[in-house]
PyMOL Python script that loads the backbone (N, CA, C, O; Angstrom):
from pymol import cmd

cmd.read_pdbstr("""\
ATOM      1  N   UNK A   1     -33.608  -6.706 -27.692  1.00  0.00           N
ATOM      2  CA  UNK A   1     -32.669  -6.610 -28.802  1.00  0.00           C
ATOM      3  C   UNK A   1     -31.895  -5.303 -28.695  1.00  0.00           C
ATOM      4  O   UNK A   1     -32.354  -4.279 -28.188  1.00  0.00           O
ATOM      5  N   UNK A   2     -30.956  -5.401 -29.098  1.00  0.00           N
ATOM      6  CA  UNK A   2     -29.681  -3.850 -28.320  1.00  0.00           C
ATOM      7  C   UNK A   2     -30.334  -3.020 -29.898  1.00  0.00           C
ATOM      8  O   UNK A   2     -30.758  -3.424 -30.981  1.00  0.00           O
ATOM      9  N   UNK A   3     -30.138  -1.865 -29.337  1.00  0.00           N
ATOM     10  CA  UNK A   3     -30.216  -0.675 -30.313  1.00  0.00           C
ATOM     11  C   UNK A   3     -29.058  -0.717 -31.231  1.00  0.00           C
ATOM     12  O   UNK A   3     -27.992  -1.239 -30.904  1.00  0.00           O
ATOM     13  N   UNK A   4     -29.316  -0.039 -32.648  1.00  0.00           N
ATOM     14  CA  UNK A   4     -28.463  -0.493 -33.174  1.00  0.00           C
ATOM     15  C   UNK A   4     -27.646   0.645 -33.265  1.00  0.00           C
ATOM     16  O   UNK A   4     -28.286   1.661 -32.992  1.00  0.00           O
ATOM     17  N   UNK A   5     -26.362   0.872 -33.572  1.00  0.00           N
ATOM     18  CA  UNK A   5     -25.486   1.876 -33.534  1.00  0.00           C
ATOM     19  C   UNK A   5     -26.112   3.008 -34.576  1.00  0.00           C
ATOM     20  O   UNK A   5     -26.678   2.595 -35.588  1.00  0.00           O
ATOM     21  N   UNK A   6     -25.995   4.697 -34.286  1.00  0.00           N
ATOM     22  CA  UNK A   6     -26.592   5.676 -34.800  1.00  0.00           C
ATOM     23  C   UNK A   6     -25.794   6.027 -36.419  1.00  0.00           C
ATOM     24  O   UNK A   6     -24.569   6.074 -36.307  1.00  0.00           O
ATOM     25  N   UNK A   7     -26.178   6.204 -37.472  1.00  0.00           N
ATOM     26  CA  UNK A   7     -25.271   6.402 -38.338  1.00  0.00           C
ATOM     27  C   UNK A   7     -25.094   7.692 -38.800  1.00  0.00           C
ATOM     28  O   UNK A   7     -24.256   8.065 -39.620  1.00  0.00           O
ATOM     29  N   UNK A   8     -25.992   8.403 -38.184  1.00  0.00           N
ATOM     30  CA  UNK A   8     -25.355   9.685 -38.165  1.00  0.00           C
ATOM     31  C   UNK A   8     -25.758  10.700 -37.323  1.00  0.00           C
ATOM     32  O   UNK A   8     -26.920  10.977 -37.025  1.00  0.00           O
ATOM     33  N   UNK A   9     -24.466  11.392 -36.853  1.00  0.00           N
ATOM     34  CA  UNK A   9     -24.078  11.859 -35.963  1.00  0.00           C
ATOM     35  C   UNK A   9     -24.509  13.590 -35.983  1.00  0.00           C
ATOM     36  O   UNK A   9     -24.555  14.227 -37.035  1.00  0.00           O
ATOM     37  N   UNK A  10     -24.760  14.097 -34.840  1.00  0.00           N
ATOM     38  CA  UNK A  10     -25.237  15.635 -35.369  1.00  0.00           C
ATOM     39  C   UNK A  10     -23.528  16.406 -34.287  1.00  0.00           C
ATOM     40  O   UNK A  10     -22.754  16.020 -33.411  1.00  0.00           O
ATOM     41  N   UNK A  11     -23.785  17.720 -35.201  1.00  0.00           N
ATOM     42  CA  UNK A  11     -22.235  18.736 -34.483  1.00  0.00           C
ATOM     43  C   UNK A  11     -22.565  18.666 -32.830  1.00  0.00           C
ATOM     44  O   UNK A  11     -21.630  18.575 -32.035  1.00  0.00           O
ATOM     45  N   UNK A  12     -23.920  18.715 -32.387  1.00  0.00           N
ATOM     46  CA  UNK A  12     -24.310  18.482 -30.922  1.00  0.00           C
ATOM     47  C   UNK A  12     -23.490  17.394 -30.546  1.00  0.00           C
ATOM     48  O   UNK A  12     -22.382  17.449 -30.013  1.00  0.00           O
ATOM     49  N   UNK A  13     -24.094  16.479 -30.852  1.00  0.00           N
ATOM     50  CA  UNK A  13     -23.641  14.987 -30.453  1.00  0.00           C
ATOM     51  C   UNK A  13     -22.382  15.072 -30.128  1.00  0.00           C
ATOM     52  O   UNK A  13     -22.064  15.021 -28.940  1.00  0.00           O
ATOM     53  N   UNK A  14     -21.485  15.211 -31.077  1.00  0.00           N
ATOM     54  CA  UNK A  14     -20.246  15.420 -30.837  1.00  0.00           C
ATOM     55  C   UNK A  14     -19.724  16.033 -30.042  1.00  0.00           C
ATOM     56  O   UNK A  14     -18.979  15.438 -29.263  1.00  0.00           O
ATOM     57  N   UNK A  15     -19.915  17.529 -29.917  1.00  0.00           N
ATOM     58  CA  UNK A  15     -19.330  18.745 -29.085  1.00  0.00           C
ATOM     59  C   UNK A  15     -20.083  17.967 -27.624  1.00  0.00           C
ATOM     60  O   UNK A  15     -19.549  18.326 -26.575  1.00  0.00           O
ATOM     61  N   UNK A  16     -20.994  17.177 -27.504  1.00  0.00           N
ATOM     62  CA  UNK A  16     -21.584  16.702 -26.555  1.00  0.00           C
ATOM     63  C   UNK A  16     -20.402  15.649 -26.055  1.00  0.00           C
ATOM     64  O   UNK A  16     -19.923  15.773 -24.927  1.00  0.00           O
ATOM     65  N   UNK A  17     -20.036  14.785 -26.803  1.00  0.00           N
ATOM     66  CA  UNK A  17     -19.419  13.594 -26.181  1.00  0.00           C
ATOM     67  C   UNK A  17     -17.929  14.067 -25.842  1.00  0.00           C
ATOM     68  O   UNK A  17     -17.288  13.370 -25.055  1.00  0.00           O
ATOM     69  N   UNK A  18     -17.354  15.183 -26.378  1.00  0.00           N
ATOM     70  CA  UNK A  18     -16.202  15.957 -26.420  1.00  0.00           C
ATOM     71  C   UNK A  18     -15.736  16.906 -25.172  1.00  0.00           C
ATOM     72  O   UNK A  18     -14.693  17.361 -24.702  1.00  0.00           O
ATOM     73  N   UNK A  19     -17.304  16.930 -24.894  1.00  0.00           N
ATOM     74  CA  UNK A  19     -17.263  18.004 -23.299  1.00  0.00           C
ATOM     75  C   UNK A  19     -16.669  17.324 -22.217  1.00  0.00           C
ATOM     76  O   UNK A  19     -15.873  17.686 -21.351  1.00  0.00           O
ATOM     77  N   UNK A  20     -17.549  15.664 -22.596  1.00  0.00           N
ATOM     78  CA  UNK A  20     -17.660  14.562 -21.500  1.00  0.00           C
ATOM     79  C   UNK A  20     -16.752  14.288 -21.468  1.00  0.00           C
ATOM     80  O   UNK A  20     -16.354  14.371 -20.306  1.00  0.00           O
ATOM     81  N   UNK A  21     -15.699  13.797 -22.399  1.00  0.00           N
ATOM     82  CA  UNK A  21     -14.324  13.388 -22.173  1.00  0.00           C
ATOM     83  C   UNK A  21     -13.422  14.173 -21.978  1.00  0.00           C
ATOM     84  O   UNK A  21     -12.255  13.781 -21.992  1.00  0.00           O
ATOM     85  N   UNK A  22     -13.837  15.833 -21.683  1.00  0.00           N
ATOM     86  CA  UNK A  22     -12.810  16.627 -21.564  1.00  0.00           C
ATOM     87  C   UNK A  22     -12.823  17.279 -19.967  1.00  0.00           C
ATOM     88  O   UNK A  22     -11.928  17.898 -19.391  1.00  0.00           O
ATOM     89  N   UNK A  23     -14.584  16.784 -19.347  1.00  0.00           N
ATOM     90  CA  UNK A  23     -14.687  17.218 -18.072  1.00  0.00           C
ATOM     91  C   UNK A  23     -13.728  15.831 -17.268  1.00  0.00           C
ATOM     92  O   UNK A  23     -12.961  15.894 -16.308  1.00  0.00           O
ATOM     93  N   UNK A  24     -14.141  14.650 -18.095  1.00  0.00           N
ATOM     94  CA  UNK A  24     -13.696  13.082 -17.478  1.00  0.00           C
ATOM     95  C   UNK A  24     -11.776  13.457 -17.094  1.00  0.00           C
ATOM     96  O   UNK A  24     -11.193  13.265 -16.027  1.00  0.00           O
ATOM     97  N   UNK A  25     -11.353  13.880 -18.065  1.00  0.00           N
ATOM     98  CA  UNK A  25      -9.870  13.950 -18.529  1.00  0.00           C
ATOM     99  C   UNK A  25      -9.368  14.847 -17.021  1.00  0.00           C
ATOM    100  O   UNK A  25      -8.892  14.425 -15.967  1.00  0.00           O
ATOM    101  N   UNK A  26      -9.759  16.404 -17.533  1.00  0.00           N
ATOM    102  CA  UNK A  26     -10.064  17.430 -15.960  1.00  0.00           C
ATOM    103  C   UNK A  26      -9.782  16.908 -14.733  1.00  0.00           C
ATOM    104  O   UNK A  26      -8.851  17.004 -13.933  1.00  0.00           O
ATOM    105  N   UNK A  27     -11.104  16.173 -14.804  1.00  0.00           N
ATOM    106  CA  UNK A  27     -11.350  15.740 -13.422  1.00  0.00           C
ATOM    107  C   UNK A  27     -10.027  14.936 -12.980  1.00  0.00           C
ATOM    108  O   UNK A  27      -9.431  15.197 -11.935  1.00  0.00           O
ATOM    109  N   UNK A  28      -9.532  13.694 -14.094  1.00  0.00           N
ATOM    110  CA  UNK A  28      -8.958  12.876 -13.493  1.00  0.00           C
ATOM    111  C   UNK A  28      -7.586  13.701 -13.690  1.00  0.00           C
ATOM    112  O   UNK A  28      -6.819  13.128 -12.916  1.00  0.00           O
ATOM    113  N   UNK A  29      -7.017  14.531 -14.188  1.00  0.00           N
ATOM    114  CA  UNK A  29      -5.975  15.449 -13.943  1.00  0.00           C
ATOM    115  C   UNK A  29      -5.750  15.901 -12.659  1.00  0.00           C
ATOM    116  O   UNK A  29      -4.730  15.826 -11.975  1.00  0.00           O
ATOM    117  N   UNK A  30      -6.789  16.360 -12.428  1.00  0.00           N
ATOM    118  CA  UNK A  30      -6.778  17.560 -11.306  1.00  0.00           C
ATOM    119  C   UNK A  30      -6.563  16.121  -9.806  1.00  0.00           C
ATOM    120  O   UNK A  30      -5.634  16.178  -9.000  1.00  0.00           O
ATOM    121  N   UNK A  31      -7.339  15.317  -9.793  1.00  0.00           N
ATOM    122  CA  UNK A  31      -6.925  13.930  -8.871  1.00  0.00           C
ATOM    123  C   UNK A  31      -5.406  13.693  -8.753  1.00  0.00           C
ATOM    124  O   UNK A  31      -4.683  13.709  -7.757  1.00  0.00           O
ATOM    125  N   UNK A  32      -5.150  13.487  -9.940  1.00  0.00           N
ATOM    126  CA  UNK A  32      -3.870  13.206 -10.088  1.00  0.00           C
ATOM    127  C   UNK A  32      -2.716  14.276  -9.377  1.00  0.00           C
ATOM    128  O   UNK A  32      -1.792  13.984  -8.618  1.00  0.00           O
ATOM    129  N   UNK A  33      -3.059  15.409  -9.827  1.00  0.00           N
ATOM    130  CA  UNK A  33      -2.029  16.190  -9.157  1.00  0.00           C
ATOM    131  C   UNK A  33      -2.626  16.505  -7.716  1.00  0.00           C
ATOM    132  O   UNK A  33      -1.562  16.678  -7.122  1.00  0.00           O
ATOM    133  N   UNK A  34      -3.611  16.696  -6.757  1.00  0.00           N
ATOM    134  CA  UNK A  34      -3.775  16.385  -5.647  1.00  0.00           C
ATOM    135  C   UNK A  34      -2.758  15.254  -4.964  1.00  0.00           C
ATOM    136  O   UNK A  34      -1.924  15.371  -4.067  1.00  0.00           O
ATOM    137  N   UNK A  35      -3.182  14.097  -5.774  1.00  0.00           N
ATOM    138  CA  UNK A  35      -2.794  12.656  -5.100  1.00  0.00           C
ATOM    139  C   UNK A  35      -1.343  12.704  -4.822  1.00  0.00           C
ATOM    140  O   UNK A  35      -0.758  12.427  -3.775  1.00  0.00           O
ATOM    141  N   UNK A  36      -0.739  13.222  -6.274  1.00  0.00           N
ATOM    142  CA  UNK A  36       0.436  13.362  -6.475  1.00  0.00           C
ATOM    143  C   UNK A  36       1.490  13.931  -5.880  1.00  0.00           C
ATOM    144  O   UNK A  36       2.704  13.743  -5.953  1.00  0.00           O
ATOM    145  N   UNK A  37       0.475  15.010  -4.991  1.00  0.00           N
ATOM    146  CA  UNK A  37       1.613  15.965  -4.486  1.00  0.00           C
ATOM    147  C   UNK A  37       1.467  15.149  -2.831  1.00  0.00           C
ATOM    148  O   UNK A  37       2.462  14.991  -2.124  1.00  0.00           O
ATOM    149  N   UNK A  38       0.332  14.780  -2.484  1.00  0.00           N
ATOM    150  CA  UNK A  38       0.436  14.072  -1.621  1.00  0.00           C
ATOM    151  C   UNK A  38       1.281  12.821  -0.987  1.00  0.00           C
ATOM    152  O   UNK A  38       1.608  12.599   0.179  1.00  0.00           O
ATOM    153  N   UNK A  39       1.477  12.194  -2.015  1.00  0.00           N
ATOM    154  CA  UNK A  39       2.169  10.898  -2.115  1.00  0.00           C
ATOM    155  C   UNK A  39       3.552  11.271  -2.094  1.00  0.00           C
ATOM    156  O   UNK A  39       4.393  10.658  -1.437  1.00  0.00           O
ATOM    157  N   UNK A  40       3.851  12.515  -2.981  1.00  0.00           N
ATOM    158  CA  UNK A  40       5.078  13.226  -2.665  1.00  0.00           C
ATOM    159  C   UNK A  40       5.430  13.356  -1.460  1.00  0.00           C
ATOM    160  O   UNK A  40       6.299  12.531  -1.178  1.00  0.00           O
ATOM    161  N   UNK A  41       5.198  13.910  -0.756  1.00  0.00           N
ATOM    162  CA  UNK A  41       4.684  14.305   1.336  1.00  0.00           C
ATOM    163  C   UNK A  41       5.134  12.893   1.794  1.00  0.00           C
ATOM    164  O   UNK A  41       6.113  12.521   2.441  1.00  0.00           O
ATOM    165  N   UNK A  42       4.121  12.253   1.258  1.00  0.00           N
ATOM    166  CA  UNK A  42       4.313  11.065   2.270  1.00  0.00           C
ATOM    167  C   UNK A  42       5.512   9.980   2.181  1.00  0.00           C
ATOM    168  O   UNK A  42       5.904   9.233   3.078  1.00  0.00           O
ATOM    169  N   UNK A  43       6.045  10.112   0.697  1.00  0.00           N
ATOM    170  CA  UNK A  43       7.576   9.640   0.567  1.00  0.00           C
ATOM    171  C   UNK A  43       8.725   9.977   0.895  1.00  0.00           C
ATOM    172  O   UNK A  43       9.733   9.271   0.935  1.00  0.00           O
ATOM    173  N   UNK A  44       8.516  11.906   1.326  1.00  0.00           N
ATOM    174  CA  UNK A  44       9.887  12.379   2.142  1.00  0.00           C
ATOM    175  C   UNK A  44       9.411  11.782   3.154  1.00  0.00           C
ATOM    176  O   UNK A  44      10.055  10.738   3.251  1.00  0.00           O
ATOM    177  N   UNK A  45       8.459  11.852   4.175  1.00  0.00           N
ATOM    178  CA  UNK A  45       8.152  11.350   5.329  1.00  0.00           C
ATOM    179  C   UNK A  45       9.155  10.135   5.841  1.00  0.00           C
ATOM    180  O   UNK A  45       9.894  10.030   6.819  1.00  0.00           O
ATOM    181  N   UNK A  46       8.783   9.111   4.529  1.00  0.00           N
ATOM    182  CA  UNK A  46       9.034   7.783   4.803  1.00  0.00           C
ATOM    183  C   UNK A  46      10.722   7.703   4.879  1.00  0.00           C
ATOM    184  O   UNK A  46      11.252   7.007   5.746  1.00  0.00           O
ATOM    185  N   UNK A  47      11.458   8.408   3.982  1.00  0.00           N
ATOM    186  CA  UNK A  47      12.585   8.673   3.555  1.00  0.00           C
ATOM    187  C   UNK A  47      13.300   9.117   4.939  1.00  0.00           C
ATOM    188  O   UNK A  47      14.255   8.598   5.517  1.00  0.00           O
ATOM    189  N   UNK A  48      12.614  10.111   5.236  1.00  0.00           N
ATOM    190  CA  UNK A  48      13.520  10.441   6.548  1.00  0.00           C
ATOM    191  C   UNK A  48      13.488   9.592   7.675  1.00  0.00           C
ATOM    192  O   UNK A  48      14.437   9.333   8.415  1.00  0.00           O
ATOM    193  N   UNK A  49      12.198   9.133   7.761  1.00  0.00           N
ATOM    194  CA  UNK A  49      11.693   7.979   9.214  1.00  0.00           C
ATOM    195  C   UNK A  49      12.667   6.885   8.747  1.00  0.00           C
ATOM    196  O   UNK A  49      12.725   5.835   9.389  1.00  0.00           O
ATOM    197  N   UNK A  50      13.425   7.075   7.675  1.00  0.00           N
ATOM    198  CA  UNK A  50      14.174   5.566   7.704  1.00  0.00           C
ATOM    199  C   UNK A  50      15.321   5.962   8.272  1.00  0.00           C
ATOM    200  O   UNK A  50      15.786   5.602   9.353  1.00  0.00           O
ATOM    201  N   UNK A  51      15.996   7.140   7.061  1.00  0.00           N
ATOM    202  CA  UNK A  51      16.945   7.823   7.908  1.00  0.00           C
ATOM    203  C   UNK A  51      17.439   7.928   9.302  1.00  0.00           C
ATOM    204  O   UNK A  51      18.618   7.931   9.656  1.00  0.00           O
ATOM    205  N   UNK A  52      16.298   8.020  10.105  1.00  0.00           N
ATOM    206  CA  UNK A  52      16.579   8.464  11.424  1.00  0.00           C
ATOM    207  C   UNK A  52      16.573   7.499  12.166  1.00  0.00           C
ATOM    208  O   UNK A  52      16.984   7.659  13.316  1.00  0.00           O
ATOM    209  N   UNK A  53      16.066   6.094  11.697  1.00  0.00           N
ATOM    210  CA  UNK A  53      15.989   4.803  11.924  1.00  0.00           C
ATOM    211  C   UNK A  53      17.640   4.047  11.896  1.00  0.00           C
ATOM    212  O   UNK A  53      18.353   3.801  12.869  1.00  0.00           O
ATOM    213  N   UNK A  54      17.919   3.803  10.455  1.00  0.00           N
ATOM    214  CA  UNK A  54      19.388   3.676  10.276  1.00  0.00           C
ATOM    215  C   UNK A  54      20.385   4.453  10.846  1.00  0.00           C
ATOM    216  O   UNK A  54      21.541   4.033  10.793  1.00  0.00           O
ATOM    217  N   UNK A  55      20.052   5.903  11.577  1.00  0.00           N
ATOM    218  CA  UNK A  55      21.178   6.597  12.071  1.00  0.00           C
ATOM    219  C   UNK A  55      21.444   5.851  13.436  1.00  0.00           C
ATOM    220  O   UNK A  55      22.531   5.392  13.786  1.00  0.00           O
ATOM    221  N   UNK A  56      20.271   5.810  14.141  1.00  0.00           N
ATOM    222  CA  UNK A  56      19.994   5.326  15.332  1.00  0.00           C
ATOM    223  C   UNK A  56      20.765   3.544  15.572  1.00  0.00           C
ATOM    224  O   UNK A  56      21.334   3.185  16.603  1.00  0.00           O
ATOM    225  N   UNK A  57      20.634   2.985  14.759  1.00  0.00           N
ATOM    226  CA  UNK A  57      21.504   1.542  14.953  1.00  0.00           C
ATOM    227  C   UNK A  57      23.089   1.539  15.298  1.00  0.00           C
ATOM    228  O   UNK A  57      23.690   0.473  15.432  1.00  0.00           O
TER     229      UNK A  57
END
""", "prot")
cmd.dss("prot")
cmd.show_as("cartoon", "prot")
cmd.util.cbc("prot")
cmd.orient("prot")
């Protein structure tokens, strides 16, 4: 039988679940701008390899 939901909550609990979604948030920020700048890179890449493609015809 599932546990039943807590009805009350302590300032822990909270500042607890608040950390978690703020390390979760972080984390997936900090991915994001990695990825981001990467994907950046790899779209001039592509941009010019076309460039130099279409010059060439």
């Amino acid at each position: 039988m599932p546990a039943a939901p807590k009805r009350a909550y302590s300032v822990e609990d909270f500042s607890d679940l608040i950390n978690t979604r703020l390390q979760k948030l972080e984390s997936k920020r900090e991915a994001q701008q990695r990825y981001g700048s990467l994907l950046a890179v790899l779209r001039q890449q592509i941009d010019s390899y076309r460039k130099h493609q279409n010059a060439g015809k």
